[in-house]
Each structure stands twice: as C-alpha cells, then as structure tokens.
N, C-alpha and C positions, 0 to 999 in steps of 0.2 A: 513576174512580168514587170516588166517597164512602160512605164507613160510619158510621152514628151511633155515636159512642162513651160520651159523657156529656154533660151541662152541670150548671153550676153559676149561683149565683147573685153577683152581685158585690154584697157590699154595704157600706154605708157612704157610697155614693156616685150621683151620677146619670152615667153614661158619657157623656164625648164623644168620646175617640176610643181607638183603639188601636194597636201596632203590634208585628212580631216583634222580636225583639232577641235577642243570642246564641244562647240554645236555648230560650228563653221569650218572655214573651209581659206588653209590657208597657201597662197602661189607665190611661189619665187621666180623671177628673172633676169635674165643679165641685159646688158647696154646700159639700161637707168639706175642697176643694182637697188632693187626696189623688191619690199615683200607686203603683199595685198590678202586682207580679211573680210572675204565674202562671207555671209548670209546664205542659206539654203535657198533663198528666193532673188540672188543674183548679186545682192545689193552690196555699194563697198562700204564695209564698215570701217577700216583701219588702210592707210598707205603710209611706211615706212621706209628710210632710206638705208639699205646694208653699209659695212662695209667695205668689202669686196668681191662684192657678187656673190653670184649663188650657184653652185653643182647640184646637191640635193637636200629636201627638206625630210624632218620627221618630226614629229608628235613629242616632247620631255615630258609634258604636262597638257593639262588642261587649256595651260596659258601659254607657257612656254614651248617654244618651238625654236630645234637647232637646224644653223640653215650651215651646211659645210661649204667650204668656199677654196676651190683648192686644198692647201694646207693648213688653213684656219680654220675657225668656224666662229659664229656669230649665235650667242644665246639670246631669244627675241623673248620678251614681252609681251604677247599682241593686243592688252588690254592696255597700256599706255606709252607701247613704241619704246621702253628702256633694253638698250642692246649692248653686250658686250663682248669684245672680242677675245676669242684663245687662240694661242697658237705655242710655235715651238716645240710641239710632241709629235705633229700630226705630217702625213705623206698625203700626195697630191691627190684629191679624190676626184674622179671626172664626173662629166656633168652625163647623168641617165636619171631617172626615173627607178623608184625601188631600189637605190644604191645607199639609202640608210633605213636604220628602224631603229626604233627605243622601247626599253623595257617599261615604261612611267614609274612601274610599284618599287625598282630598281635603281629609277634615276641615272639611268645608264643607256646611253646611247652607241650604236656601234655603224660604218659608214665605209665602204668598200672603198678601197685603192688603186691607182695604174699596176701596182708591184703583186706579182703572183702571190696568193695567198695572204696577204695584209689588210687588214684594216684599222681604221682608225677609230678610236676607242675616247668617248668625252664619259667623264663621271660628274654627273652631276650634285655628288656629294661630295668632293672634293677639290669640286672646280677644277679639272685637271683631263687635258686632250694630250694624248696617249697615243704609240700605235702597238697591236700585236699582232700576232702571224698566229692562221687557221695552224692546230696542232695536226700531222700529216695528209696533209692535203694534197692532192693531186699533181701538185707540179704546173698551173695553169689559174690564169686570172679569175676571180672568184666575177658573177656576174647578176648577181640577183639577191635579195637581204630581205626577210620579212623577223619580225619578232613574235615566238611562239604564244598564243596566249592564254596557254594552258601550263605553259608552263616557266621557268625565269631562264628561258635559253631563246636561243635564235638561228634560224635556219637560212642558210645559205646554199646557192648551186653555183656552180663553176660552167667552163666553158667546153667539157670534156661529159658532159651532161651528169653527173654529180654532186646531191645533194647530202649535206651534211649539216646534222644537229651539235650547234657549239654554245660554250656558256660564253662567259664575259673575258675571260683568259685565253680564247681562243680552242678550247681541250674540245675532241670529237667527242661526240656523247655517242653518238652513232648516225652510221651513210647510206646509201643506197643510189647504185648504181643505175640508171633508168637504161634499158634494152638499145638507145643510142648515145653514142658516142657525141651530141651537140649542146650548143649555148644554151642551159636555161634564161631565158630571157622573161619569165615570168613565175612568183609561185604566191600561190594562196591556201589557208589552212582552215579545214572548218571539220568539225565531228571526228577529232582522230584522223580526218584522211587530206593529206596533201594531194595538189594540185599544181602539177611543173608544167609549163608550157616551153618548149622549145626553139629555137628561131625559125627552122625547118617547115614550122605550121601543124602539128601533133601534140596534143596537151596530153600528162599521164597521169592518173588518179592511182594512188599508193596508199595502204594502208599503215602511217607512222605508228601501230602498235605491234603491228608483223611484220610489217618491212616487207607485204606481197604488191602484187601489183593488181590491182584491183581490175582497172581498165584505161583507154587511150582511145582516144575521137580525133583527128582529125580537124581543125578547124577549115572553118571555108577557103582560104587561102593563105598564102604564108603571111607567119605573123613575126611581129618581134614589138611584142609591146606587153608591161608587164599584168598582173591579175590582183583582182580587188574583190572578195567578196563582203558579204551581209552579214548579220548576224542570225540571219533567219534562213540562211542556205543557198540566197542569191551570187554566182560569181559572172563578173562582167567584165567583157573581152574588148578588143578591136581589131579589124583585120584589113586587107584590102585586096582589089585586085587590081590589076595594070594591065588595060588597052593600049595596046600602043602608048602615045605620049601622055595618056587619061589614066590615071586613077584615083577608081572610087571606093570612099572608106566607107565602114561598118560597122556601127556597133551593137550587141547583142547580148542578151543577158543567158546564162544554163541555171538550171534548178539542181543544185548537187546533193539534193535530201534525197536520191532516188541514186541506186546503181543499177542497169547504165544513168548517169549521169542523161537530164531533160534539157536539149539542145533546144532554144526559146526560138521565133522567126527571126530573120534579121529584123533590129528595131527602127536603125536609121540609117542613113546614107549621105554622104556631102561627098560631092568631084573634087579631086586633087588638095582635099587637106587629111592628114592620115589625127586619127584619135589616138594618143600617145601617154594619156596618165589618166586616172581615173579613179574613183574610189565609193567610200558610203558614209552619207553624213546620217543617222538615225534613218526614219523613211523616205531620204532622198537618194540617188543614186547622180554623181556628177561625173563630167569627161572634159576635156580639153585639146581640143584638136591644135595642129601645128602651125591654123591662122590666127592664133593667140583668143578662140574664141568658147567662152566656158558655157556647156547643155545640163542642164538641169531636166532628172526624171522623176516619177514616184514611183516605188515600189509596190508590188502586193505577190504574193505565193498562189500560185492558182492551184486550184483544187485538182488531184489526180489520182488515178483508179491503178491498179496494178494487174497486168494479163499475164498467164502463160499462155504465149505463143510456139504454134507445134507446129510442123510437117509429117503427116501421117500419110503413107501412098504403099501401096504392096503391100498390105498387112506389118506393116515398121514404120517405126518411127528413124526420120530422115533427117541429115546433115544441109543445112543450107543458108539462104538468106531473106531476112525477112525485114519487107521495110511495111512500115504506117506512114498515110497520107492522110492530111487530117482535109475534109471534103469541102472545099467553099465552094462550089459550084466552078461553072465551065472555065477553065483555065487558070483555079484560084487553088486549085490543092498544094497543100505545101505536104514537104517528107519532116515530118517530126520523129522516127525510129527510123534507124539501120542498123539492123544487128546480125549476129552470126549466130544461127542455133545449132548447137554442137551434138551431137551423135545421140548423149543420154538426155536430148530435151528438156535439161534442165534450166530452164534461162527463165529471167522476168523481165519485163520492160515494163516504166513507168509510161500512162499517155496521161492527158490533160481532159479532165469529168465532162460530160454533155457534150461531147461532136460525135459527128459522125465520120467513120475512119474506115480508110482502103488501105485494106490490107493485100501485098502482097509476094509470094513466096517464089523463090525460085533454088532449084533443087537439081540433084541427079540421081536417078535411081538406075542403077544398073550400066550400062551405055549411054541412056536416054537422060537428054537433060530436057528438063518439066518446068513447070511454072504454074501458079492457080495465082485467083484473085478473089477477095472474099469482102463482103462490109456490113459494120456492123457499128454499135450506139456505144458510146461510152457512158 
C-alpha cells in the first residue's frame, strides 16, 4: 500500500524523465538543460547545468548518472556536479521515460534509439558511447528498456508487443511474444516474473523462466506510461481517463507477490495533469506528473489471506465469474478481485487480512444464467 506523503513542485524546468539513484532521486529536464537531486523528503539537494539537454536518465552508479541527450550523453556526478560529455558513437535517442537502464556491477549503460532496433551503448569502463543493433529483432522500434537484475542482460519490448532478453552486444538471449500485437510501453521485473504493460491499457504477467503467460488485468483505463516496482513486490502504475476536454489522472499501486496479481484502490487523483515516470527510492515510492510536480509516498505490504473460490450449483462445480468487494459501508465498497473460475475450480485469489468482503458469482448452468452473493471475514 501507498501513503501520500508530500509533493513539491520542481522548478526551473520542464521534466522529462527521472530516476532513483543512491538514496535520491535524480530529474532531468530540457529548456534550462538542468539535472536536479532530490531527497526522499522533497528537498533539493544538488542543481546542475547539462550540456545539452536531456532525453533520458539512468542510474551508472551510486553517484553517477547518464543523462542521454540526443546523440550524446552527459556522465554526471551528482555529488559535486563534475560532467562530461561523449559523443561521436551514439544515434539520436528520443525523449521518453524508460528509454535507458544500466547494469552498475557492468558499468554499462544501454539507451534506445529513433532507428528500428538500435541502441546506444556507453561503457563505462572504457569511456566509450557506442551504438549496436538488437540481434533479430522484429523489424520495429524498440520502446521500453529496463536492466535485469538478476541477471547481466537487459530486457527490451518493441512496438509489435515484443519482448526480448539481450546482453550488452545486442545477442537475443531469448523473447516472448505477448497474445497482442502492441507498444510495450511499460515493463518491470520482480521474482522471475515480468510485467509488460501495453499502450492499449492491459498489463501481462509472464513467467521469464518458462516463457508462460501467467496472467493479464486490464488497467483502469488506457495507459502509456512506463512501470516501477519495489523490492518488496510493490509495482506502481498511472493511468487516466478523459471526460470530454477533462482528464483525470491516477495513480495506484498492485501487490505482484500474489498470482492473480493484488489490484490496490486507486491512491490519488489530480484533473488534467497525466503521472508520467515514476519509481522506488528504498521505503519511498515517488511520481511526477506533467505539471513538473514531484508526490512523494511510503510504502508498506499489507497483510493477505489466500481463498479458493468456487461456484458449486446442480451438484457441479461451475464455470463463471467471481468478483470481491471489499465492504465500507453504504456506497464505499470497492471491487478488489475479478476473476474467471474455470471449469476444474482450480483458481486462488489473493484478498487483503481483516475486512469484510462480498462476494459475488455469476454463472451459467444449463440455459439458465444465475448469480449468488455471499460475505464473509477475511
């Protein structure tokens, strides 16, 4: 779960991206070409001048952080602001969110490109910015970049909905196709099992040691913003919807220690600014929406029970759907499960310890479609 803690306002600057770093939290942005070292408690610690702006940032080090800058890139210091620039090796990389990651134990950093299947590649043992090309790649812009951290490779998704395990040379290690054909526009890795979220608004949970597809939710509305989780199982989204010329953004955290995967309440809400990067600094959970203004949360893992849930009607066990509502009283229930329970009743659903929870099924048995409603204590 998440707790609002503060936000502040970042300025000086228009944000394009951000990322954790040591015990802070560091943002780059263009017009001022300036990269800023927040504090988990808001506060700026460091303001440096790039440069040449900034496309996206990632993590080398502890201290150092590569900020790419179109075709260059800019090696930071963020403990005393010493910056230098590379270039000469490197293709244009655009400005998104999740469009680099670095190995640190590697010293190798790698930064997606305009050009189908390219990325640019800075070694930080060698001082040396590079590009290479994903080995058979799809044929289609690579659109998403997290670094594995289980292991010295890096995982990329394309725009053909397509992820792929590569090392530092660009080699497949191995891919996996996701059931559509769209942009990942989001991926995060925790316990063996990735997490692609799509532009289309469908996140898909994959098991990277079988390459099965474990599961897929739906977020609340469509998304295209990328995914951050914890170290402790938390992964944190944003989404939004659009009234007319209104929309209101949202951010929300899922518990991924559970399959199905534990959809949290929505946490927060702001009209017409969208939450667009996002991450985890130890027990903080931060976001930065598109009014240049940075939310600071705390984290905590809430405590949860595991049911099987059944449909038994006619002497059989039934095919149907079954949601949990978790009970606040008149007009406060919220739906924390939706799930499908399939023929042989074997399904689990995580719910959250101490509420009280409506359940309810709805089914077909024969001709007749049915429905029950049941409740009961966690």
């Amino acid at each position: 779960m998440l707790t609002y803690s503060n936000s502040v306002a970042i300025a000086g600057m228009s944000v394009i991206d951000a990322c954790s770093i040591g015990s802070d939290i560091a943002v780059v942005g263009q017009s001022s070409n300036l990269i800023k070292i927040y504090d988990t408690t808001g506060t700026v610690l460091n303001s440096y001048t790039l440069n040449n702006g900034a496309n996206s940032v990632c993590a080398l080090s502890s201290v150092s952080a590569c900020v790419f800058e179109g075709s260059t890139m800019d090696l930071v210091d963020i403990t005393n602001g010493y910056i230098v620039n590379y270039g000469g090796g490197g293709d244009n990389v655009p400005s998104s969110p999740q469009f680099s990651a670095a190995q640190p134990s590697m010293n190798i950093a790698l930064a997606i490109t305009q050009q189908n299947g390219l990325l640019n590649k800075f070694n930080g043992n060698t001082f040396n910015l590079s590009s290479i090309r994903v080995i058979n790649y799809s044929g289609t812009r690579l659109s998403s970049i997290i670094a594995l951290p289980t292991a010295s490779t890096w995982l990329v998704g394309n725009q053909k909905g397509v992820l792929q395990e590569i090392d530092q040379n660009g080699v497949s290690i191995q891919e996996f196709q996701l059931p559509v054909q769209d942009t990942i526009c989001g991926i995060s890795y925790y316990n063996g099992k990735v997490f692609a979220l799509v532009q289309s608004g469908t996140a898909y949970v994959i098991s990277w040691l079988t390459l099965e597809l474990l599961d897929y939710f739906p977020t609340p509305a469509q998304t295209a913003s990328p995914l951050s989780i914890s170290s402790n199982g938390l992964m944190l989204y944003g989404t939004s919807y659009k009234f007319g010329s209104y929309i209101t953004s949202f951010i929300t955290d899922i518990d991924v220690n559970y399959t199905p995967v534990s959809i949290n309440p929505v946490l927060y809400s702001n009209q017409n600014n969208n939450f667009f990067v996002y991450g985890f600094q130890g027990s903080t959970a931060w976001a930065i929406q598109n009014n240049n203004n940075l939310y600071l949360f705390t984290t905590s893992i809430e405590s949860k029970i595991t049911k099987h849930p059944s449909i038994f009607d006619n002497g059989a066990y039934q095919q149907g759907r079954w949601l949990a509502l978790e009970d606040n009283g008149i007009g406060g229930a919220i739906v924390i499960a939706d799930i499908t329970i399939p023929p042989n009743n074997l399904t689990n659903v995580s719910l959250p310890a101490g509420k009280s929870i409506i359940s309810v099924a709805i089914y077909q048995s024969g001709v007749i479609k049915k429905g029950s409603v049941a409740r009961f204590n966690t």
